[in-house]
N, C-alpha and C positions, 0 to 999 in steps of 0.2 A: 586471714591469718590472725590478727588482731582478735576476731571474738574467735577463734579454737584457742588463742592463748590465757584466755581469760576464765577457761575453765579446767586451765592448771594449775598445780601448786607451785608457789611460787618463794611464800616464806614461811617456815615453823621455827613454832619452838622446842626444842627437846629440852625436857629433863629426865635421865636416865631414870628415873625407877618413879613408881606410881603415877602411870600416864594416863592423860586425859586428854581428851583432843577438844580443838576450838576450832571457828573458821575466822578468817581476817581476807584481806584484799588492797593488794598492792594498788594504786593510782594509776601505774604503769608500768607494763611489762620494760624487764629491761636486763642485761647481762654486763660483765666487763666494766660493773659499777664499785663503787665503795660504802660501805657503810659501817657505820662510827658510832661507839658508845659518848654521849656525850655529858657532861659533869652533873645533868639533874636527871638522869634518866632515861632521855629518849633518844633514839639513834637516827642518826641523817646519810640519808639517802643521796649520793649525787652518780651525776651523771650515768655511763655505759652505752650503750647499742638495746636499740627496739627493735619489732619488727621488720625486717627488709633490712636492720642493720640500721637504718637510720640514726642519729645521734638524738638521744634524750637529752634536752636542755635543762627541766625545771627539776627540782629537789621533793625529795616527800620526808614528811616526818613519821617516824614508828612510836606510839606511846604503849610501850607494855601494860598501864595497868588499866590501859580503856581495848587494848589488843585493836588497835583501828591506826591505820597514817591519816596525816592530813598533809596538804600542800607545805612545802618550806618555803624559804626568800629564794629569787632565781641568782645563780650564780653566774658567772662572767662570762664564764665559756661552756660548752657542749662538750665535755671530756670523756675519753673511755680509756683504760688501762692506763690509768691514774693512778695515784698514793692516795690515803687518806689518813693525816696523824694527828690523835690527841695528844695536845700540849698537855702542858702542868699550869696552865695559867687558867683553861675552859676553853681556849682557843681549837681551833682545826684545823689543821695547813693544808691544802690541795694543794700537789704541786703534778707539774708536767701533763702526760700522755697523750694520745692520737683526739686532734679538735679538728674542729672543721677551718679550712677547706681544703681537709685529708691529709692534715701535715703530723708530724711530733712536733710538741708545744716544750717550750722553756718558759713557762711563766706558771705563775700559782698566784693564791688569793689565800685568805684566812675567813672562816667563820667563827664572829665573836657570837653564835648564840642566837641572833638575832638577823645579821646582814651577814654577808659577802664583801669582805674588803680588798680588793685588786693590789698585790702588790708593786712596787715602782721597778725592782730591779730583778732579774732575771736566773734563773739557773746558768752554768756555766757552759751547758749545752743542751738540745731539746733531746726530750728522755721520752719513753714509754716500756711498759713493763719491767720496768726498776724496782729497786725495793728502798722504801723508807725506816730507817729504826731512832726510836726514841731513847739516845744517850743517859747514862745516871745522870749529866749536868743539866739536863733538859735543851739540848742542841737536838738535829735530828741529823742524821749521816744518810746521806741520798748515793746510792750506788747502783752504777751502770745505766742498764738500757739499749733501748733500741731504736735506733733515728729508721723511721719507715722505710724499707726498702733501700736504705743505704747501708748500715754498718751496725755493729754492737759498738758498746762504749766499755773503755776501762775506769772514765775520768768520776770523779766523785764530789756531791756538794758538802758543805754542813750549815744547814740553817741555826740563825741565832734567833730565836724568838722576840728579846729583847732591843736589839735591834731592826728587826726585819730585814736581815740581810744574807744572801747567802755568798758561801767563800769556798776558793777548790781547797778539796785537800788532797791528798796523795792519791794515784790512782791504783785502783787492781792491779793486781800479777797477771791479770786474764782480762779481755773485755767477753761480755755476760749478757746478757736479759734472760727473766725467765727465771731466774736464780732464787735462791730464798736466803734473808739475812735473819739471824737468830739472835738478842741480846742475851749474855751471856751471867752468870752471877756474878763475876768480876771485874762486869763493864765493858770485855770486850765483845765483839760483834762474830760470829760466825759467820761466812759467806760457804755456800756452797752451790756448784753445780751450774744448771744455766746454758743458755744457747750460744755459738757465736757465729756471725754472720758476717758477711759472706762466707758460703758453705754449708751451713746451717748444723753444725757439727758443735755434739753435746758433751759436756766436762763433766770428765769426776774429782777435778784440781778443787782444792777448798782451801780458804785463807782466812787469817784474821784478822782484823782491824783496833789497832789500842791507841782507846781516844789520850791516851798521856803521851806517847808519842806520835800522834797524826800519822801511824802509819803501817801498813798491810804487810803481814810476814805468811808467809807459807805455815798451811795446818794440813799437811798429807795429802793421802785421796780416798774420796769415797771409793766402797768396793765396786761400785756402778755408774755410768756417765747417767745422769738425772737432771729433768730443764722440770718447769709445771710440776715441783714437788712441794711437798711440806716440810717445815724445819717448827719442832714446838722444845721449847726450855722444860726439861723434868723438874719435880720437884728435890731429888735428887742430884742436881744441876746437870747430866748427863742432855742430851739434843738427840730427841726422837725423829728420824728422816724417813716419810712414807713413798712410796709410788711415784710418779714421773714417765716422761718418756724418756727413752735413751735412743737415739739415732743409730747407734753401735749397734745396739740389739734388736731397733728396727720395729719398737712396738712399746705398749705401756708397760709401768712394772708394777707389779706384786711384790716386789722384795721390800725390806726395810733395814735401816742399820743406822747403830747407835755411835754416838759422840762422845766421848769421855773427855771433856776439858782438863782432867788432871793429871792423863796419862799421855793427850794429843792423839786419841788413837780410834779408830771407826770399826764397830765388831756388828757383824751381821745381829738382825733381830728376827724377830720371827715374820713371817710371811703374812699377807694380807691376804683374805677370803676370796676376792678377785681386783685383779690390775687396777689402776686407774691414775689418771694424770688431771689437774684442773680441778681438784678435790679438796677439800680445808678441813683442817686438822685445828680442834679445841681444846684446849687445858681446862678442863671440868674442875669446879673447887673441890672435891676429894682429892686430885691429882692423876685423876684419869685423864686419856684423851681421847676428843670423838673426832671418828675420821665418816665425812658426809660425800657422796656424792662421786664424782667425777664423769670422767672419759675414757673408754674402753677400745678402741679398733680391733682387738682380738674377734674372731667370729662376726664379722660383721660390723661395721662403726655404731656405736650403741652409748648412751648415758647411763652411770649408772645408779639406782637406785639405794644401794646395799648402805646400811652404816655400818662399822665396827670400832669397838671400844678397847685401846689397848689400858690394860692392868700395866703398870712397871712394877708393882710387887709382884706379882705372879709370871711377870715379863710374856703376857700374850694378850692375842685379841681373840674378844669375845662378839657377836654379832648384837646390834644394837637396834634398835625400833628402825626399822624401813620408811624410804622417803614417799609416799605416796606419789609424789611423782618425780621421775628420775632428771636431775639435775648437774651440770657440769658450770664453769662461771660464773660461780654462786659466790657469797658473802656469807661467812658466820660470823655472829658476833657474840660475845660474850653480854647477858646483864646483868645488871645488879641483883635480881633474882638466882639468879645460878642457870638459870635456863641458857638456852643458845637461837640468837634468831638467824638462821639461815634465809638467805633473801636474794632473789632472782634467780637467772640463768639460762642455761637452754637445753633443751630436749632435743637430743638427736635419733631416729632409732630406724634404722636404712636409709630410706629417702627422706625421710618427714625430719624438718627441722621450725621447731617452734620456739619464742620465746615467753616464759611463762611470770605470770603476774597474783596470782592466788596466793591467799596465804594461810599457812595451817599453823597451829599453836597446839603445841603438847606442855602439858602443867600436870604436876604434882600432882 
């Protein structure tokens, strides 16, 4: 399993127009990881699932301008569907998700750069597949989750940096995982969408979070119940929401639909080329966005390959360079180059499931 995944792709980088391809090579395969732009340029790699699912313990580093990783410092814990947030100080807060031995974690660590700092006190409850967002005051608001096989959560942190402490704030209208939070121009937080379990039943309820009152008001409902979507901030301050799965509907989506923070109000968008859930969506410095990847069960259980680029001036999507190979719990990341490094995930396509570790580099 390990050498078939090693001669897949595993991380690129797109830059939409005048492409060039390179090759690179991930240290190890791995999905359901994080990776982070960090203050001098290189992005850190932690944790996810390898092979057999096993947990990846050690860190790799990405240096765009040698296109190569190398080893990073080992982190505390073994985590997979995790957060991973840049501070405004150079710091990175890991906090939560599924660690060994098989549990959901309440605890996080910081990376100054250098090492892995274990913090002393704890989230207010153990989380995975949460979402973390980075406050205008430089706090970080941790929302939902999911304690393994027991329950969604409504309860919510807010990290102080400067302290190292985290504190409850007000909970969701809903408990969630799976959800996607969006910061907003105004400072507040979109939440939409998401699982809840027991049941395993998908929301189109969406709410807002206003960090001056610490507290979550009702923002309508999406036109579609969506868990594994994307939520990306337009330039235009409008919130572009792709694909997902809906339990309602019984399968991935191809729809999209748009967020107008000025009006409160969610109007269909144009449609995606094909389905897909588990997929990441980038805010390109033009103000496009790329949509990489995903999870298809239509026709068969399938990863899928396809990129497309929605325009908000021309309000559609256009088909964008293909991933050489098809990827679903994958990482984009934005770099200082404008490029996007897309990194890990898995291959599913009928029976054969791999986790893939290669990396490919598209440049200008």
């Amino acid at each position: 399993m390990l050498h078939a995944a090693r001669h897949l792709s595993a991380a690129l980088l797109i830059a939409i127009s005048g492409l060039a391809w390179a090759q690179a090579q991930m240290l190890t395969p791995r999905y359901a990881h994080t990776a982070t732009l960090l203050a001098d340029g290189r992005i850190l790699i932690y944790g996810g699932l390898g092979p057999g699912d096993a947990f990846v313990t050690g860190t790799q580093l990405f240096h765009p301008a040698t296109n190569q990783f190398s080893p990073g410092p080992p982190g505390h814990k073994g985590r997979a569907f995790h957060t991973a947030t840049a501070l405004p100080d150079g710091t990175v807060l890991i906090a939560g998700g599924f660690i060994l031995p098989y549990s959901t974690s309440r605890t996080a660590e910081l990376f100054d750069g250098q090492r892995f700092v274990f913090l002393e006190q704890k989230m207010s409850a153990p989380r995975e597949l949460h979402a973390a967002t980075l406050l205008a005051d430089g706090t970080v608001l941790i929302t939902g989750g999911f304690v393994g096989g027991v329950t969604s959560l409504a309860g919510c942190d807010l990290f102080d940096p400067a302290t190292h402490t985290f504190s409850p704030t007000s909970d969701m209208r809903f408990s969630r995982f799976g959800h996607a939070a969006c910061l907003l121009g105004d400072g507040r937080v979109l939440i939409t969408g998401g699982t809840q379990y027991p049941g395993e039943r998908t929301l189109a309820a969406a709410e807002l979070y206003d960090p001056a009152a610490a507290q979550f008001q009702p923002a309508g409902r999406m036109l579609a119940h969506r868990s594994r979507h994307t939520t990306t901030l337009l330039r235009d301050g409008r919130v572009l929401i792709t694909g997902g799965y809906s339990a309602t509907a019984g399968r991935q989506l191809g729809s999209t639909e748009l967020f107008d923070p000025a009006t409160g109000t969610f109007t269909a968008g144009p449609d995606l080329a094909e389905p897909r859930m588990d997929h990441t969506a980038t805010l390109l410095p033009g103000g496009r966005v790329l949509i990489a990847g995903g999870f298809n069960g239509q026709g068969g259980p399938h990863t899928v390959a396809s990129c497309e680029v929605f325009d908000p001036k021309e309000g559609c999507f256009r088909p964008g360079p293909p991933l050489s190979t098809a990827v679903h719990e994958h990482k984009a990341t934005l770099l200082s180059s404008g490029a996007v490094l897309i990194s890990g995930g898995l291959r599913i396509e009928a029976e054969t499931r791999q986790v893939v570790s290669d990396a490919v580099t598209i440049r200008p």
